[in-house]
C-alpha positions in Angstrom: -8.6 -17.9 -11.2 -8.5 -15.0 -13.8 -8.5 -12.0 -12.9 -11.6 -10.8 -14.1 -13.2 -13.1 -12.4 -12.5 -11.5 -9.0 -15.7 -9.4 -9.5 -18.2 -12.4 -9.5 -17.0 -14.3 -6.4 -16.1 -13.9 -2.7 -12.3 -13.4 -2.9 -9.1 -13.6 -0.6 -7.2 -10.6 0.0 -3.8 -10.0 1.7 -3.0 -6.7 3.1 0.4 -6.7 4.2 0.9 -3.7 7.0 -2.6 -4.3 8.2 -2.5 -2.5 11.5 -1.9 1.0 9.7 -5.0 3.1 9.4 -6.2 3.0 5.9 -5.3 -0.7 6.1 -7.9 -0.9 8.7 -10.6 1.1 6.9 -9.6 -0.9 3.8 -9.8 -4.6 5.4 -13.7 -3.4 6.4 -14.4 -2.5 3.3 -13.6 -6.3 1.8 -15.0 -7.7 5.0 -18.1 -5.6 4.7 -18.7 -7.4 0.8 -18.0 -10.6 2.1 -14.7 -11.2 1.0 -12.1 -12.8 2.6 -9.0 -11.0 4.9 -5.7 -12.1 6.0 -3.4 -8.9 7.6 0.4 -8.9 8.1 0.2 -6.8 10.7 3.5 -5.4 13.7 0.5 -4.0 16.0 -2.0 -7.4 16.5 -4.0 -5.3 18.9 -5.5 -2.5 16.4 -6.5 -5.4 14.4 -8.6 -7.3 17.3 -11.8 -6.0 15.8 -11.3 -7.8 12.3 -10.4 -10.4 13.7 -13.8 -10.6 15.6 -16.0 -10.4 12.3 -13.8 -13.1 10.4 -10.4 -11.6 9.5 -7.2 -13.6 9.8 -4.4 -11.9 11.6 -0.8 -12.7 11.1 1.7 -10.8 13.9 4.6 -9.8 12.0 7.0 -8.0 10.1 6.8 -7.1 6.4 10.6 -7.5 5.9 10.8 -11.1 7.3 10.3 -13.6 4.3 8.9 -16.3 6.3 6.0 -14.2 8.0 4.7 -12.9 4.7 5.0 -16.6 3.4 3.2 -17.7 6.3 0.5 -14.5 5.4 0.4 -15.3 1.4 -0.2 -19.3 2.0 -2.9 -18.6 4.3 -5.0 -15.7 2.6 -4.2 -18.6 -0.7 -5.6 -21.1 1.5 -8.3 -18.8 2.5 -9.5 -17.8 -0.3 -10.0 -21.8 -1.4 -6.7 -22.2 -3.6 -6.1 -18.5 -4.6 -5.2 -15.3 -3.7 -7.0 -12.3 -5.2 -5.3 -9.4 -4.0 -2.5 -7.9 -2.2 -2.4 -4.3 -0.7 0.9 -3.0 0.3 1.1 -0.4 3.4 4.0 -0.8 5.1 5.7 3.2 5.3 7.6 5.0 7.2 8.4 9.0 7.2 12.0 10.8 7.6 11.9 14.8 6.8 15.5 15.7 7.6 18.0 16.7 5.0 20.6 14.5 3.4 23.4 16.5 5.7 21.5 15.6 8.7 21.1 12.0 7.8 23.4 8.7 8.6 23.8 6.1 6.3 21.9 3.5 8.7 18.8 6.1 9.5 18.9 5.9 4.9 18.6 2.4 4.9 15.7 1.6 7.3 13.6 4.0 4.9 14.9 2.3 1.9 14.4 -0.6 4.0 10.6 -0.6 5.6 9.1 1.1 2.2 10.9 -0.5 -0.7 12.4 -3.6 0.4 9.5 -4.6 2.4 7.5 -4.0 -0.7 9.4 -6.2 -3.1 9.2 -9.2 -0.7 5.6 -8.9 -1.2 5.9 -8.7 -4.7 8.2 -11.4 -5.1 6.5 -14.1 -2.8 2.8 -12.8 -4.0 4.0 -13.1 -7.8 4.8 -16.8 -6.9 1.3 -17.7 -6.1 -0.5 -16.1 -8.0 1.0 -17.3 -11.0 0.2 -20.6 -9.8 -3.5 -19.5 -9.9 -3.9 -17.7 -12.4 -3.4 -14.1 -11.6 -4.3 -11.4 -8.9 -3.4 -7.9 -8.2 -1.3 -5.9 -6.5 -1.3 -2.6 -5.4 1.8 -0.8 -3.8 1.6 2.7 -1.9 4.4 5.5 -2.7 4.1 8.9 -2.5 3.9 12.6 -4.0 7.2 13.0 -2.7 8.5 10.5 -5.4 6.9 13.1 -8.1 7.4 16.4 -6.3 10.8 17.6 -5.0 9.7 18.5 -1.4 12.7 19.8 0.9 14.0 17.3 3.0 12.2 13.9 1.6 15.3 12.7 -0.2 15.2 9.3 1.6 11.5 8.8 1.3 11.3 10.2 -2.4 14.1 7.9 -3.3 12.2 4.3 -1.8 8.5 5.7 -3.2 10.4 6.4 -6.7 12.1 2.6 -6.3 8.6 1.5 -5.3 6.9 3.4 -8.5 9.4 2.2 -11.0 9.5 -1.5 -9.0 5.3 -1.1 -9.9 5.8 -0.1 -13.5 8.1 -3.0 -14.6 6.4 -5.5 -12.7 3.2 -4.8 -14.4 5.6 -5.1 -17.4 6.6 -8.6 -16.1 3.8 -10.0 -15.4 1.1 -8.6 -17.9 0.8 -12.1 -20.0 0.0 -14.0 -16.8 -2.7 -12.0 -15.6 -1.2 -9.8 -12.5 -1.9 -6.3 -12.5 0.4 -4.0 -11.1 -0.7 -0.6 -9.5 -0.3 1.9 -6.5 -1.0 4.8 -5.4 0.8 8.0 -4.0 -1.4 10.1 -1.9 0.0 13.7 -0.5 -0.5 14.6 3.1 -2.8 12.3 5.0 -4.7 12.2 8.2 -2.9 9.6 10.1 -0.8 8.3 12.4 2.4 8.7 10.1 1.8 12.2 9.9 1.0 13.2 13.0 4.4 14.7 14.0 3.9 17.1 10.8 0.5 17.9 12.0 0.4 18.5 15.8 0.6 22.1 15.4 -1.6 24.9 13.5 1.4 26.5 11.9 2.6 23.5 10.5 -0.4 21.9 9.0 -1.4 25.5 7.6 2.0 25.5 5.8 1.5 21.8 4.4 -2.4 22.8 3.1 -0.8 26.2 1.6 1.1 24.0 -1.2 -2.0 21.8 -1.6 -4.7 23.1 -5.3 -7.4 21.8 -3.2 -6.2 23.3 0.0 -7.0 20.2 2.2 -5.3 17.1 3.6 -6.1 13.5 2.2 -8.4 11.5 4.6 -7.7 8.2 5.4 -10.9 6.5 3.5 -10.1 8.1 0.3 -6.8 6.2 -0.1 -8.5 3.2 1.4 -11.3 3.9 -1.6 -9.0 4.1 -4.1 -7.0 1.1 -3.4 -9.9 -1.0 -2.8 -11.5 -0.2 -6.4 -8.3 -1.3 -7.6 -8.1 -4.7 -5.9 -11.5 -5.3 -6.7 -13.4 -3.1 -9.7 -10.8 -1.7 -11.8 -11.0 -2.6 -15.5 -8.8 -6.1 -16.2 -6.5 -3.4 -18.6 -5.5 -1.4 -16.1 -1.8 -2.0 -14.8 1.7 -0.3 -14.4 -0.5 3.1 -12.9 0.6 5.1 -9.9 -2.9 7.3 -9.0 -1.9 10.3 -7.7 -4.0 11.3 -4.3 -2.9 14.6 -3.7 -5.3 16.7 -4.2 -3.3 18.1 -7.4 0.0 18.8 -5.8 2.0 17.0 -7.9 0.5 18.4 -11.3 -0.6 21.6 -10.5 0.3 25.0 -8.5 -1.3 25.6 -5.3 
């Protein structure tokens, strides 16, 4: 199936870390337009509810190669022979500078956010060249833009993951894969509840923020849904930056 034709047909779509917020939010979305689901998801429970309208749950985790084969061959089988689209949104969060930091606590964010995220690349490429083409799209961060104190391990995986996006688009862009992700700032989820859970805090994080706000979940979930679904066939190799202007602006 070409790309383009996603638009004009019930799809299959893979969202691999499907029991994180925006990947819930996202997964109704596609569910909501008739598409097809399948989530890779560690937590099976927050996903009991797509799974009642239709969606196909796979319990997992993102960095063990044969659960997300298991998850690509069935969202493929799913979606009658091809697979659409594939969200990424596994993450994890470490603010703690480099002195504070052991080798092993380095590696598990390198790990769970980059590693985890070429897996998918690799075993979704594979299919979907078979097919015809898809899209992808991969979540980093501002932190990969912005030097923010103490994100040195997750600025380094979300800068892998944005330069992983930008030559994979590269790779692929004569078979008909497009490549994107996005890189929201601060958001209102789980992941960040530790830097939100008290008033001092989150009024220091929305003090470097132009629009003096924090992301909501639905907005990432937007944004990456318009890309699996109605971005323009030339768009790939794009990292959209959801942070209300912090990594381009002064606050």
């Amino acid at each position: 199936m070409r790309s383009e034709e996603i638009y004009f047909m019930q799809a299959s779509y893979l969202i691999v870390g499907g029991s994180s917020d925006i990947a819930l939010i996202l997964a109704q979305r596609l569910i909501d337009e008739g598409h097809s689901v399948t989530l890779l998801a560690r937590d099976e429970a927050r996903c009991s509810s797509l799974a009642d309208q239709g969606a196909h749950v796979v319990q997992g985790d993102a960095l063990d190669a044969e659960v997300v084969l298991k998850a690509v061959v069935l969202a493929k089988e799913n979606g009658g022979g091809s697979l659409s689209g594939v969200a990424h949104l596994v993450g994890s969060l470490l603010i703690r500078p480099p002195h504070a930091v052991k080798l092993d606590a380095f590696n598990e964010v390198i790990h769970t956010n980059l590693s985890s995220a070429f897996l998918t690349l690799s075993i979704a490429c594979k299919t979907m060249l078979r097919s015809g083409g898809g899209r992808l799209v991969f979540t980093s961060s501002v932190a990969a833009t912005l030097g923010l104190v103490n994100h040195e391990a997750i600025a380094a995986a979300k800068g892998g993951i944005e330069s992983m996006v930008r030559t994979a688009a590269s790779t692929y862009s004569q078979r008909g894969i497009r490549v994107n992700a996005v890189a929201p700032g601060l958001t209102e989820t789980r992941l960040a509840e530790h830097i939100l859970k008290s008033d001092a805090m989150k009024e220091a994080a929305v003090g470097k923020i132009p629009l003096k706000r924090i992301n909501q979940p639905e907005e990432i979930a937007s944004t990456m849904h318009w890309l699996l679904c109605h971005a323009p066939d030339n768009l790939t190799g794009q990292v959209f930056h959801l942070d209300g202007g912090m990594s381009k602006m002064l606050g």
